[in-house]
Each structure stands twice: as C-alpha cells, then as structure tokens.
C-alpha positions as a Markdown table, in Angstrom:
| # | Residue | x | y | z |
|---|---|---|---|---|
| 1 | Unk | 9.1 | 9.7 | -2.4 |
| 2 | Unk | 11.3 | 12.2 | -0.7 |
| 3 | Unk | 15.1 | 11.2 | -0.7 |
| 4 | Unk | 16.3 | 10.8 | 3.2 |
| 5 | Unk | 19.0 | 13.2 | 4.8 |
| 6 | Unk | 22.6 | 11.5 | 4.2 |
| 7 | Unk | 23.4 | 11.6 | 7.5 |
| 8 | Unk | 20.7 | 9.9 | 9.0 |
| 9 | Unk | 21.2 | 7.0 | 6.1 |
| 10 | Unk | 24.4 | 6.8 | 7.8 |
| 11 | Unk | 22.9 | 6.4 | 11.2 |
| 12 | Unk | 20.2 | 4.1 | 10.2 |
| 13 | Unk | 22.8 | 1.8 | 8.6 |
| 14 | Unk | 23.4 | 0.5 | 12.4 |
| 15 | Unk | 19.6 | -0.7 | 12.3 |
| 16 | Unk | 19.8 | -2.1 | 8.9 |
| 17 | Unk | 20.2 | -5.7 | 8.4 |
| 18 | Unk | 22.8 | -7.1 | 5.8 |
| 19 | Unk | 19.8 | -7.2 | 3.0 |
| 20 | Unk | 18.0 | -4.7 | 4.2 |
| 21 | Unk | 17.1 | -0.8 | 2.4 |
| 22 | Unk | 17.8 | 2.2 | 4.1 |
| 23 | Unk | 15.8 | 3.9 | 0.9 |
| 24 | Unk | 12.9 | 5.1 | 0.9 |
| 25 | Unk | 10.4 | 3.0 | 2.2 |
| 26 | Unk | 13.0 | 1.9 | 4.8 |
| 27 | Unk | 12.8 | -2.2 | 4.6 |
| 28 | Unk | 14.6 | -3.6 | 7.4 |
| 29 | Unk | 13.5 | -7.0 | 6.6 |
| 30 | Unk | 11.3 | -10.1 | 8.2 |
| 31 | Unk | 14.8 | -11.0 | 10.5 |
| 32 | Unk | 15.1 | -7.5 | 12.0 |
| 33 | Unk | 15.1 | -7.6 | 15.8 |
| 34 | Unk | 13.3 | -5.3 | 18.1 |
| 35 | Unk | 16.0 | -2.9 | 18.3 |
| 36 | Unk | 16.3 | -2.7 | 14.8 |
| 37 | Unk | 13.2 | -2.0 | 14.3 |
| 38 | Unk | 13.0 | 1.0 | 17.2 |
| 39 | Unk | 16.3 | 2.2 | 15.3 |
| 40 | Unk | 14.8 | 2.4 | 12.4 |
| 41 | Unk | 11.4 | 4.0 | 13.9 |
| 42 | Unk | 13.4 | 6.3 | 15.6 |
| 43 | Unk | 15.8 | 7.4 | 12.9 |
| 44 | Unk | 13.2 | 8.0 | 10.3 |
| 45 | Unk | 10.9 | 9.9 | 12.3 |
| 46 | Unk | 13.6 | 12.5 | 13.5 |
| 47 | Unk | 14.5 | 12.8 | 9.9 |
| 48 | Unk | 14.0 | 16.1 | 8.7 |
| 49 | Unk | 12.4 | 15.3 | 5.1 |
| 50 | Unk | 9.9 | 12.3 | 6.6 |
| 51 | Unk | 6.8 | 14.1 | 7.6 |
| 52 | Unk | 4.8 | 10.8 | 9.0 |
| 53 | Unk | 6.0 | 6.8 | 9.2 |
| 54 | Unk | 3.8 | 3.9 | 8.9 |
| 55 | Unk | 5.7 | 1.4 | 10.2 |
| 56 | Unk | 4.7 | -2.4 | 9.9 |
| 57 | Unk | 5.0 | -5.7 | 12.1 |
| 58 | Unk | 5.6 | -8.1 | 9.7 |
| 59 | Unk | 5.2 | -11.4 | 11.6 |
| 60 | Unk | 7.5 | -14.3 | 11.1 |
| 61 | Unk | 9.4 | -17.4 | 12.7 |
| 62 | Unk | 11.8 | -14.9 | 14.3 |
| 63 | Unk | 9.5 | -11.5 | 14.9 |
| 64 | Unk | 8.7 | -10.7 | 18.5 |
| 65 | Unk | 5.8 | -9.2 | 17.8 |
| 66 | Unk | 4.7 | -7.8 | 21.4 |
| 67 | Unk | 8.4 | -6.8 | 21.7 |
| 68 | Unk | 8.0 | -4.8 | 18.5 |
| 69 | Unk | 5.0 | -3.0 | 19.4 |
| 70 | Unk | 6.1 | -1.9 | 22.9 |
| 71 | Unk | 9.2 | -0.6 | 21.3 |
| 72 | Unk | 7.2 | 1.6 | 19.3 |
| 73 | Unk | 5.4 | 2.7 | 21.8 |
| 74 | Unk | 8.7 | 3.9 | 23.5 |
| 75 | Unk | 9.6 | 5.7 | 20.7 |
| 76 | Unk | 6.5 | 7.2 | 20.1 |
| 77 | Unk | 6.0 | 8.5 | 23.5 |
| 78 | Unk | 10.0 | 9.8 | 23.3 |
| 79 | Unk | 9.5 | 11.6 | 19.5 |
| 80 | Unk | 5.5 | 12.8 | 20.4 |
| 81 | Unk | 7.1 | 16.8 | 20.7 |
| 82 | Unk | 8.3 | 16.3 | 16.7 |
| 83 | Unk | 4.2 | 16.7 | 15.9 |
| 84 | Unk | 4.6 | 13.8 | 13.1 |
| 85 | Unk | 2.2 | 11.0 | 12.5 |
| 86 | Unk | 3.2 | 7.1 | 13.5 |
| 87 | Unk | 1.0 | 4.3 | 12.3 |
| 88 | Unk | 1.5 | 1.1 | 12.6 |
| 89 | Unk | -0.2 | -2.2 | 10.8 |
| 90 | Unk | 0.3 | -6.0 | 12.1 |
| 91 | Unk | -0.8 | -8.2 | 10.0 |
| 92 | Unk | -1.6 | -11.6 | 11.6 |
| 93 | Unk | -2.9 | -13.7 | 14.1 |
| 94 | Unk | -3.7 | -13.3 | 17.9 |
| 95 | Unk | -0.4 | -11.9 | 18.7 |
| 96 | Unk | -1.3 | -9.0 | 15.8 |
| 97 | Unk | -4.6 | -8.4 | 17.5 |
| 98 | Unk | -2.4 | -7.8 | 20.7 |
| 99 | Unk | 0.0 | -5.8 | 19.5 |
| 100 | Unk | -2.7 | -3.9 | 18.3 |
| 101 | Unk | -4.7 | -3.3 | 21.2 |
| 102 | Unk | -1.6 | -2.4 | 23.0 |
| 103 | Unk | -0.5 | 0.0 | 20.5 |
| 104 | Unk | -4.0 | 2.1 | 20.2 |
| 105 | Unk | -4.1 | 2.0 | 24.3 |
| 106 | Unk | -0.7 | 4.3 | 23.9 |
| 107 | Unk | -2.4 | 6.0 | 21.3 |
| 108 | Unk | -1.0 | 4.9 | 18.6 |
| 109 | Unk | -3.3 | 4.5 | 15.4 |
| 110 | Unk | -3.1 | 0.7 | 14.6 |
| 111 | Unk | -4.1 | -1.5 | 12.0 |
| 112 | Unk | -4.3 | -5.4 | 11.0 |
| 113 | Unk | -3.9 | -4.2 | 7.2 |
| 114 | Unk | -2.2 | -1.9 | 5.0 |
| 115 | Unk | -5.3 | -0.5 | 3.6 |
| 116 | Unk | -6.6 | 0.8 | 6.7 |
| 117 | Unk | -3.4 | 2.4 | 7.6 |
| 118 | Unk | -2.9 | 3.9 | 4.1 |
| 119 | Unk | -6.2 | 5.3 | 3.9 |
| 120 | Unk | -5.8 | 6.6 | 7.7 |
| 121 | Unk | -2.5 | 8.2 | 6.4 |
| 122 | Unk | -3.7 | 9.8 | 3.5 |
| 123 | Unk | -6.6 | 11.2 | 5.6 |
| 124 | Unk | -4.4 | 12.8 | 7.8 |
| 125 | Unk | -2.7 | 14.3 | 4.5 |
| 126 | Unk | -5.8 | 15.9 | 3.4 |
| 127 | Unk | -6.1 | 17.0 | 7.2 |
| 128 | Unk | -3.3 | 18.5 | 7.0 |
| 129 | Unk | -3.4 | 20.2 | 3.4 |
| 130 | Unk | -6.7 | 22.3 | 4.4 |
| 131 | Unk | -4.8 | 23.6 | 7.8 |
C-alpha cells in the first residue's frame, strides 16, 4: 500500500485515538467517535496518494452507528469534486441495515460485508485501468 503524505499524518493525528494507526489502512479503532471518524474520512480522501477509501462501521457498545453514517455522507457530499471512490461496509444488525439504506440513498455504495465492498472496489479499479 501507498505511504500517506506526512503532513496529512500530522493532521489525521487529531482524529486518531490513543491506540489507533494513522498507517496505511487508517485504524481509528472500535472507540472512535463520529468526529473521528469524519476526520479521518475526510483527511484520507483529500490526501494526495489515496485514490479511493473504503471506510467501515464497525459496531460496538460505544459506535453511533447512524451518527457515523450521516457523517459520511457530509463528507462525501463536501469531497464529491476530488472524483475519488467512497465505500462504506457496516457490519451488523438493524442499525447496519439503516446506515446502509441511508448511505446508498446519498449515493454512497454500501455494504454489510467486506467482501462485497472489496470486490465493488476492485471493480471500480479495473474500471478505471481500461479508461
């Protein structure tokens, strides 16, 4: 995987939880809060050497799930002109499938697992490769 500019490791850092990664994959960990996660959505698509994120609702105790999702969709809708592919997965329960539903409604390709996001991913690749 490409390395990530310096200077937006530095920025990320603000989004990154205490045990978090700001390598590449970004892990911001199963604690991070919504703006965390928006940072770190944000961040990594206006980075110069990331040509595509698939970013991932991890549910747990502490995830706002919905919260999440609509906070992707903000940043979406703010990054769209940068012409890069956003995909999200959520794994999960009923909350997942409404995060989901919300997401694809802002047209955002969603997914409840990682398969179906990394094959939609990689066919957007070879999309890409015969342009």
């Amino acid at each position: 995987l490409e390395g990530l500019v310096g200077s937006e490791m530095c920025i990320r850092d603000r989004y990154m939880p205490m045990f978090g990664s700001p390598l590449n994959p970004i892990d911001i960990s199963g604690t991070a809060t919504v703006i965390q996660y928006k940072g770190a959505f944000q961040q990594a698509l206006r980075d110069p050497n990331v040509d595509g994120v698939l970013g991932a609702i991890c549910p747990t105790a502490v995830t706002d799930v919905l919260g999440v999702a609509k906070a992707a969709i903000e940043v979406y809708k703010s990054t769209k002109k940068l012409n890069k592919p956003f995909l999200m997965i959520c794994q999960g329960g009923e909350e997942c499938h409404q995060a989901i539903k919300l997401l694809r409604e802002n047209g955002i390709p969603a997914y409840p697992t990682a398969e179906q996001a990394v094959n939609a991913m990689v066919a957007l690749y070879k999309y890409g490769c015969k342009k």
